[in-house]
C-alpha positions in Angstrom: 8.6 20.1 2.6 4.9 18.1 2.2 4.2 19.5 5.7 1.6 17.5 8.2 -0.9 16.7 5.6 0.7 13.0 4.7 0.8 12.0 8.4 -3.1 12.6 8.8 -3.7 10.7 5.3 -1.3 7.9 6.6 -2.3 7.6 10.2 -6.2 7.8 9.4 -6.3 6.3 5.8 -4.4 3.0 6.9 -7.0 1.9 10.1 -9.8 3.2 8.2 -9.0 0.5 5.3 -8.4 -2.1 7.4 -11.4 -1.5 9.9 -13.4 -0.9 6.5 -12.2 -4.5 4.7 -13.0 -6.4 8.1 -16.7 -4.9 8.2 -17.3 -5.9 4.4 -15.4 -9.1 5.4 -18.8 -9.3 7.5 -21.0 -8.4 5.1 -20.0 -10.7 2.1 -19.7 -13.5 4.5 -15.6 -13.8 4.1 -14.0 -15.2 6.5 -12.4 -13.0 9.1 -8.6 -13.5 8.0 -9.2 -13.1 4.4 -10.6 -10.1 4.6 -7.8 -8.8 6.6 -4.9 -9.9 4.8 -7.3 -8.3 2.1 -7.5 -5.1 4.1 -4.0 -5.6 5.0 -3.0 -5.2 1.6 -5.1 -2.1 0.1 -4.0 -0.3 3.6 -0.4 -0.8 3.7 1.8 -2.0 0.8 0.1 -4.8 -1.1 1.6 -8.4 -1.3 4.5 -7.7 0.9 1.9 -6.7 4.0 0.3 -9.8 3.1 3.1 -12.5 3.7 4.0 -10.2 6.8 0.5 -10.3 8.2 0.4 -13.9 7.2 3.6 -15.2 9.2 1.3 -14.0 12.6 -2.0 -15.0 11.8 -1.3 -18.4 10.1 -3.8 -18.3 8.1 -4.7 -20.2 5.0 -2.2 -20.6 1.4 -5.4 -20.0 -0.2 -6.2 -16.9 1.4 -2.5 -15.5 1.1 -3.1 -16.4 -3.1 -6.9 -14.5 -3.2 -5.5 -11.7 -1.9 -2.4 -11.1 -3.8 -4.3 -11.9 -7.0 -7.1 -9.5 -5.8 -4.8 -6.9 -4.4 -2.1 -7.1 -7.6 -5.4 -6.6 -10.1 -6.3 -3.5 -8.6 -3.3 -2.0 -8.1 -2.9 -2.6 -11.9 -6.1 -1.0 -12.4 -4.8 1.7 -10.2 -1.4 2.6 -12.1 -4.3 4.2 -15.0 -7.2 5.4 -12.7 -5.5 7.0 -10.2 -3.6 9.9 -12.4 -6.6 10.2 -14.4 -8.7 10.5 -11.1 -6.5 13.2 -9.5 -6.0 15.2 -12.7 -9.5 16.1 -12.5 -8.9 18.1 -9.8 -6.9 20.8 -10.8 -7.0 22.9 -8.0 -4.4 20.3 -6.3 -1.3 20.7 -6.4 1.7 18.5 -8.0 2.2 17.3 -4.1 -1.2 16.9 -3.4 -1.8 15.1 -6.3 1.1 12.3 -5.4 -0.1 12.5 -1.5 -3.4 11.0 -2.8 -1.4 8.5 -5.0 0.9 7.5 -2.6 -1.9 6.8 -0.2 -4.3 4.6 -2.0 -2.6 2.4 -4.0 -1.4 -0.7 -2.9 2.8 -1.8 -4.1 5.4 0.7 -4.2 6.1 -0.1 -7.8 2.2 0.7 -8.5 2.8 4.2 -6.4 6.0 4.9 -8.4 4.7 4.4 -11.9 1.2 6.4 -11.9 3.2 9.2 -9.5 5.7 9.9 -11.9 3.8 9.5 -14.8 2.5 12.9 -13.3 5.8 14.5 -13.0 8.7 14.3 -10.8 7.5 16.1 -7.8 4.2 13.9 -7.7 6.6 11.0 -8.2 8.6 11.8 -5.6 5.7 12.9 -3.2 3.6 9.7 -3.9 7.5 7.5 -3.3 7.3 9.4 0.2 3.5 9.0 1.0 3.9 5.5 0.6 7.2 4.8 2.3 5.2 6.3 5.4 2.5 3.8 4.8 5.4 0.6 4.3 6.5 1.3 7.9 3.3 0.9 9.5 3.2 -2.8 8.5 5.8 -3.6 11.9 3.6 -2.1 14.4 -0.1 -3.4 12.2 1.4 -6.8 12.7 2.1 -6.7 16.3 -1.2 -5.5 17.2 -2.4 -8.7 15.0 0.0 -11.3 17.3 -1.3 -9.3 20.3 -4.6 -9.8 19.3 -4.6 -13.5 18.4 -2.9 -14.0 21.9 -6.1 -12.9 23.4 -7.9 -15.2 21.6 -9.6 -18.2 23.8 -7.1 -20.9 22.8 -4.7 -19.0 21.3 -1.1 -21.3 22.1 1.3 -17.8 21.5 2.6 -19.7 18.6 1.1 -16.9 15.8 3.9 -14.8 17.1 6.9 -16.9 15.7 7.5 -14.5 12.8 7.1 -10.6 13.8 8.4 -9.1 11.0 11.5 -6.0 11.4 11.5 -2.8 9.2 11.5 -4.4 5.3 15.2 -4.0 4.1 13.3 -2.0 0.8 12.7 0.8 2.9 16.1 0.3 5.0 17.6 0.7 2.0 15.6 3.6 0.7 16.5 5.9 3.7 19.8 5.0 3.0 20.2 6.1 -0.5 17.9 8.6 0.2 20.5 10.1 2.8 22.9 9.7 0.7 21.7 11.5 -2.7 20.7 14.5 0.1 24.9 15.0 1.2 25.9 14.6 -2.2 28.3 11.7 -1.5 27.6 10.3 -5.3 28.5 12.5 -8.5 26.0 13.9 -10.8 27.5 11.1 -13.5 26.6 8.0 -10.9 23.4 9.4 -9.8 22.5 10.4 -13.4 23.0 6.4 -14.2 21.4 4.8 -11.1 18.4 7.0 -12.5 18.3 5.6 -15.4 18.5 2.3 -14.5 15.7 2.4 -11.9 13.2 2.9 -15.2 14.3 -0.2 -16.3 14.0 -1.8 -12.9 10.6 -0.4 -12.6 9.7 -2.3 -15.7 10.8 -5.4 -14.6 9.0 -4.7 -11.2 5.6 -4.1 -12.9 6.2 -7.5 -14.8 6.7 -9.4 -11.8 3.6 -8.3 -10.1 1.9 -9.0 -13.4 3.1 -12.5 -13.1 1.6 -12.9 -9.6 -1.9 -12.4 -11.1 -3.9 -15.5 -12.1 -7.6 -15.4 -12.6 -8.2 -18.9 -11.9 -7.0 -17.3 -8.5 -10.2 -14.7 -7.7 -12.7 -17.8 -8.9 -14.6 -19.7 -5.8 -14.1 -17.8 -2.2 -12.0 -14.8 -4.7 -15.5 -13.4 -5.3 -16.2 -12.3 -1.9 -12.5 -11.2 -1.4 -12.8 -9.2 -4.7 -16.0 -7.6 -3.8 -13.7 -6.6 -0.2 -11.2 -5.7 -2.3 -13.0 -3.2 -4.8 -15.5 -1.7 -2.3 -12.7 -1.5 0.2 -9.8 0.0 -2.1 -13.1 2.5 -3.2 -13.9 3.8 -0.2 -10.3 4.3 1.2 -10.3 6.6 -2.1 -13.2 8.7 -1.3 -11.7 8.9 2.7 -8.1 10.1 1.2 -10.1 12.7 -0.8 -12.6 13.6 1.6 -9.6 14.7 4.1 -8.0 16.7 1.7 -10.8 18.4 1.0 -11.8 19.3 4.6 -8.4 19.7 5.2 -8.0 22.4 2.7 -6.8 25.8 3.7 -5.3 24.1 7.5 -2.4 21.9 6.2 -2.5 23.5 2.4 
């Protein structure tokens, strides 16, 4: 029922990030793998893209911490700005609206909370958006191993850890499938519903507690300047396509 629009948003918005964090990367004088786990992490689903990108590049503990820390912060940030930002716009619709959500922030607890915060069918549009995003982190990672094998020196050994499909969106489909055949009764979904708000709180906690500013001090700079510039821009491109792509796809 979203129609096309979310596959452009995904299938553009998520190379665009990354390419766009890398170039910064450049600019600021980060080193390369930061500022793609940074990149990593605004384009596809925050701290779990991270570790998964980690595992094949073998990069640094410090550079995994920076860009959790940096990524986490503005996703925070995010969970107020973005529903503001797209309720200034009010010739989008509910589904556009949680298209634009669901593409520019980074953890699907972030997406969740400012989507639904706009209503159920911006929830449940920005929960989809992002989903789509999550399961570009399989094939993102195997370009990364394929890369690094080309790499003068490179031993094959970055390549230990390919990551699958995460079991969160395995599991996701599955309910998902489920709650569309009616298999569970009004009364059990009516209670899983209710106890996904409270999970969702305790899901917002924990990526609180992943956020240390001692963390962004030193080399965080530079990855925070990647981060912000990065995370803005990838805003302005999610906007900019639905705006062109007004009138074709909505």
């Amino acid at each position: 029922s979203v129609g096309a629009l979310p596959l452009v948003l995904i299938f553009a918005g998520v190379p665009f990030t990354i390419l766009t964090a890398l170039g910064l990367g450049r600019l600021f004088g980060v080193e390369g793998d930061l500022a793609l786990l940074v990149g990593t992490g605004n384009g596809i689903c925050g701290s779990s893209a991270i570790a998964a990108a980690q595992g094949v590049l073998n990069t640094k503990e410090e550079h995994v911490g920076v860009s959790i820390a940096v990524i986490n912060l503005l996703g925070t940030i995010g969970i107020l700005l973005l529903p503001m930002l797209v309720s200034l716009f009010p010739a989008f619709s509910e589904q556009v609206r949680g298209m634009l959500i669901g593409n520019t922030l980074q953890a699907v607890g972030q997406v969740t909370v400012a989507g639904f915060a706009l209503g159920a069918i911006t929830g449940q549009t920005a929960t989809v958006v992002k989903m789509g995003r999550i399961l570009l982190v399989t094939p993102a990672v195997l370009i990364y191993g394929f890369i690094l094998k080309r790499r003068p020196g490179a031993t094959g050994t970055h390549s230990r850890s390919l990551p699958g499909i995460p079991l969160f969106i395995v599991m996701f489909l599955l309910f998902s499938l489920i709650n569309t055949t009616g298999l569970l009764p009004a009364r059990a979904t009516s209670l899983v519903r209710g106890a996904a708000e409270g999970l969702l709180i305790v899901a917002m906690a924990g990526i609180g507690m992943k956020i240390t500013f001692q963390g962004i001090a030193g080399e965080g700079k530079g990855a925070l300047a990647v981060g912000v510039l990065t995370w803005g821009l990838q805003i302005a491109f999610s906007f900019l396509l639905v705006v062109l792509l007004r009138g074709i796809f909505w």
